[in-house]
N, C-alpha and C positions, 0 to 999 in steps of 0.2 A: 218250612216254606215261608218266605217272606213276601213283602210288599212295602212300596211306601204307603205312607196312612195319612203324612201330610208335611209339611211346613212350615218352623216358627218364622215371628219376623225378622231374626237374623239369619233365613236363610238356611238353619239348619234342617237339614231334612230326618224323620221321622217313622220309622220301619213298624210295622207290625208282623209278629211271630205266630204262625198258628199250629198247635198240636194237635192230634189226635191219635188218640188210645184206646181200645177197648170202650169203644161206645161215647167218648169225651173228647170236646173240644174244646181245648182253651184257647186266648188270642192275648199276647203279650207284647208290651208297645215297647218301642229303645227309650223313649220318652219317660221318667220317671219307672222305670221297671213295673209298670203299671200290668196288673191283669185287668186288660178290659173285658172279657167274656170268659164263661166258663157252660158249658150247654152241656146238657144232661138230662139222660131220661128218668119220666116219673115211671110210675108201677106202671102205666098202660104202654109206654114204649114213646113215650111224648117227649119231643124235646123240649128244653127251656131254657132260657141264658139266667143264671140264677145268683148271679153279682151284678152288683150296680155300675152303671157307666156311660157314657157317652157315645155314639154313634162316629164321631168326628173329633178332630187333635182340636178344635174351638171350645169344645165343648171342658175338655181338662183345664186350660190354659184361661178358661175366662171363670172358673169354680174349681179355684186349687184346694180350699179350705177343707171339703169334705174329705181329701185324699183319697178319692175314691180306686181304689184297688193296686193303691203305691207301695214301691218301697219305700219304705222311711228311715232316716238316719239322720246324721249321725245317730243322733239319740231321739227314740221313741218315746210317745209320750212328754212329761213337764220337767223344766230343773228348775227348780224354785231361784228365782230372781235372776236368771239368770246370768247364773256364776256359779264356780263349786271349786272345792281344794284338792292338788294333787303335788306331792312331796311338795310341798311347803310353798306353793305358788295359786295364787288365786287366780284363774281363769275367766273373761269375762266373756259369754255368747250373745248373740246376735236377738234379741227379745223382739218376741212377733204373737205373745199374748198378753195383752198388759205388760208386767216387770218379767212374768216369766219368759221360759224357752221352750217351746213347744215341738216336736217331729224334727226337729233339729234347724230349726230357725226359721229365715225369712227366704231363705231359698236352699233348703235340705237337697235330699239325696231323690226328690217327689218330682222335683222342677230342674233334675240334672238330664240331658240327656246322654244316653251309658252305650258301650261298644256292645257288639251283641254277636255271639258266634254261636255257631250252632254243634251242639253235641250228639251222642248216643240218644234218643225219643226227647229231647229237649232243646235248650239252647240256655249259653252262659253269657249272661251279661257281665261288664269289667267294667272298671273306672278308679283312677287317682284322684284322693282329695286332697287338696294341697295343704299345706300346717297352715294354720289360721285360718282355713275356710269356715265362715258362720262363729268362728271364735275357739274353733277347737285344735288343741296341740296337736302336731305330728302329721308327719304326708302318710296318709292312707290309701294303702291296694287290695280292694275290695274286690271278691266277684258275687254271682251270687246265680244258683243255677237252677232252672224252674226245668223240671221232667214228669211224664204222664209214666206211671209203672203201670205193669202189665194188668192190674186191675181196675187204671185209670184215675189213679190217686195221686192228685197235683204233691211233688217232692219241691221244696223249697231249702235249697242249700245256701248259709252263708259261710264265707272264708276270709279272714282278713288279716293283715299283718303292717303293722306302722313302723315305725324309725323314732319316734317318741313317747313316750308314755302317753294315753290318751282313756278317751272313756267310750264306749261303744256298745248300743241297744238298737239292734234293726231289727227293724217289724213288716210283714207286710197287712196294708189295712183295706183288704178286700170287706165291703156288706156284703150279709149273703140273704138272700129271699126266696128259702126253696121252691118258694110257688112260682115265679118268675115273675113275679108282677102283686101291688095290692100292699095291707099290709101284714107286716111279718112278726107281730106281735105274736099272734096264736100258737107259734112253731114252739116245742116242746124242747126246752135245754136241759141237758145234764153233764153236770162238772164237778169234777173229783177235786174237790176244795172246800175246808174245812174252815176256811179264815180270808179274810179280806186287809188290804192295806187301807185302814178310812183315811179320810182327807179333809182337811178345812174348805172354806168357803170359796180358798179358789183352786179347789181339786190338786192341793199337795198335800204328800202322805204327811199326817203327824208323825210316825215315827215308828206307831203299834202296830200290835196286831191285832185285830176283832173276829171273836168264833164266829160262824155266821148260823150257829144253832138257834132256832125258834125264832128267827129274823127270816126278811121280804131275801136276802142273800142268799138263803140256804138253796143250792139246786143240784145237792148229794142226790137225790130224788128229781127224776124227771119230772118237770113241770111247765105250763107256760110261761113263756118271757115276760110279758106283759111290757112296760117301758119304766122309764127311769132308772136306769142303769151307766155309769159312767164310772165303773171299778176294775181297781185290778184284785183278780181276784189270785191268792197264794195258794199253787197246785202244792196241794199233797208229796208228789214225788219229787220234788225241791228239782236241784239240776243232772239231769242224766248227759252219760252219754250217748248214747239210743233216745231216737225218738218214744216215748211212750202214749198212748192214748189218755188223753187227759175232757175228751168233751164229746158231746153227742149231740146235733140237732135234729128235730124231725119235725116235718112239716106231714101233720095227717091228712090234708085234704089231696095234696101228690103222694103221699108215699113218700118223699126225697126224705135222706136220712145222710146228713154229714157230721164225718168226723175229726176228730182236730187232735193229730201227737204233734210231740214235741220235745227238745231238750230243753228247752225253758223253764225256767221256774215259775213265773208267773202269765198271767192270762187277761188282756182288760177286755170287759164284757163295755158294750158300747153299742145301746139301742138306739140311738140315732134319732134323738128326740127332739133334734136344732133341725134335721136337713130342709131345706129350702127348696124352689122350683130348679127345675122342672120333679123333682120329686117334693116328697109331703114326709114330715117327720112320721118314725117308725116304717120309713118302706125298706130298711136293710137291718142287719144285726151284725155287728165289727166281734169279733174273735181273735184278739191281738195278740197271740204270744211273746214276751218279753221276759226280759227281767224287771227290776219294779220301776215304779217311777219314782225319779231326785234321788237315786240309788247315791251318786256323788256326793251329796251328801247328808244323807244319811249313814251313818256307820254298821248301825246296824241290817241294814241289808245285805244281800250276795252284790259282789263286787263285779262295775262294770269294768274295772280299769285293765285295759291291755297294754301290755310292756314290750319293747322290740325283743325280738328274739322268741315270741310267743305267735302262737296261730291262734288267732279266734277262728271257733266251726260252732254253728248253731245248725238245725234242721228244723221244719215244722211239717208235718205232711196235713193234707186235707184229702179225707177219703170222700169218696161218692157211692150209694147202692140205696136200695129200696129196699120198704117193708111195705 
């Protein structure tokens, strides 16, 4: 079921998508592939909108920075100075944090507004990015398909395929707050990750990898969040083809209990320790699945680069249920 939701100033108009599944409702905008809502009951049968977001299309449009519940692309996450090398050619991006290149520029895949068709318990958003959009090689057709399964566990599919060699990290960067409101520090995480990418001063990866044993990282063992957190953190099961379960949140005071697979290989844990009005830092917790950040260049990481003639497919599923 659609609706419009609103109108930018060029007129474009603005749909919202809403599912429901097995107890769950989300609401998904054409507007940056945004999940604005996600409602879900706690242990007593209560419901709760338990992602961050706006009420109104003003509200995205005038607070793009947090991304709140976007898709992100081209590339998630930072590329150190933005720029990186690919067969023997230096590529220059679009810089919208200092020198780097952040969620894929100054106007990514957050502030695109995308076609939106509706499927089997879901709907597929589509869109072309042109070669040199934001700085990056190659025209890109993208979709990406958001579906509630039968036990109400948001399925997030990506698909893409280019004409050039290019580099590609999409994420969707939903906060989540199981309690639906307040903050979300206290919520208890567990993440099968044994090591972290550290970063310098302006959060790109040196290059290593850091155990996260007998470190504030460590959350092999469920624990609370608490804040300061702004890592990506290297799952264990490197890149699958299958989703696999790689995270756990629980919030004890609802009972909510979300889960996070993926084929990704990496995870950035992101407590939300900047956000601004109308919210207050630490009122969400970002759950990014990725691959890593300034993957480009770095060599040593798993490679973002997709080549024509190749399919990129990622998934992320986020489950919902109480304890």
């Amino acid at each position: 079921m659609s609706e419009l939701f609103g109108t930018l100033s060029d007129g474009t108009p603005v749909h919202r998508w809403t599912l429901e599944r097995a107890g769950v409702r989300v609401r998904v905008l054409s507007y940056g592939g945004i999940v604005q809502s996600a409602e879900v009951p706690d242990r007593d049968g209560h419901t709760a909108d338990v992602v961050l977001g706006f009420a109104d299309l003003d509200g995205y449009v005038a607070h793009p920075e947090p991304y709140f519940g976007a898709l992100v692309g081209r590339y998630a996450n930072r590329i150190a100075g933005g720029r990186f090398p690919l067969d023997g050619r230096t590529y220059a991006l679009a810089p919208n944090e200092g020198p780097n290149t952040l969620h894929g520029g100054t106007r990514g895949f957050d502030k695109r507004v995308w076609d939106v068709a509706a499927v089997e318990e879901g709907v597929r958003l589509s869109r072309v990015s042109p070669h040199g959009e934001e700085g990056f090689p190659g025209r890109l057709e993208m979709s990406v398909t958001y579906t509630l399964d039968g036990s109400g566990a948001l399925r997030i599919a990506y698909e893409a395929v280019t004409d050039a060699p290019t580099v590609l990290n999409p994420t969707n960067h939903s906060y989540f707050n199981l309690s639906g409101s307040g903050h979300a520090g206290g919520h208890e995480l567990r993440l099968a990750a044994s090591r972290i990418t550290p970063v310098d001063a302006g959060l790109i990866p040196t290059g290593g990898l850091d155990d996260v044993t007998d470190t504030r990282f460590d959350f092999r063992r469920a624990r609370k969040v608490g804040s300061g957190y702004d890592h990506n953190y290297v799952l264990d099961k490197g890149v699958t083809e299958a989703a696999e379960k790689v995270a756990e949140l629980y919030d004890p005071a609802s009972g909510r209990v979300l889960t996070v697979a993926t084929t990704e290989p990496g995870l950035q844990l992101y407590t939300a320790d900047h956000l601004g009005e109308p919210f207050a830092p630490g009122d969400g917790i970002a759950l990014e699945t990725q691959h890593f950040p300034d993957s480009p260049n770095q060599p040593g990481f798993p490679s973002t680069v997709l080549r024509p003639g190749e399919v990129f497919r990622s998934e992320t599923v986020y489950g919902f249920s109480v304890r």
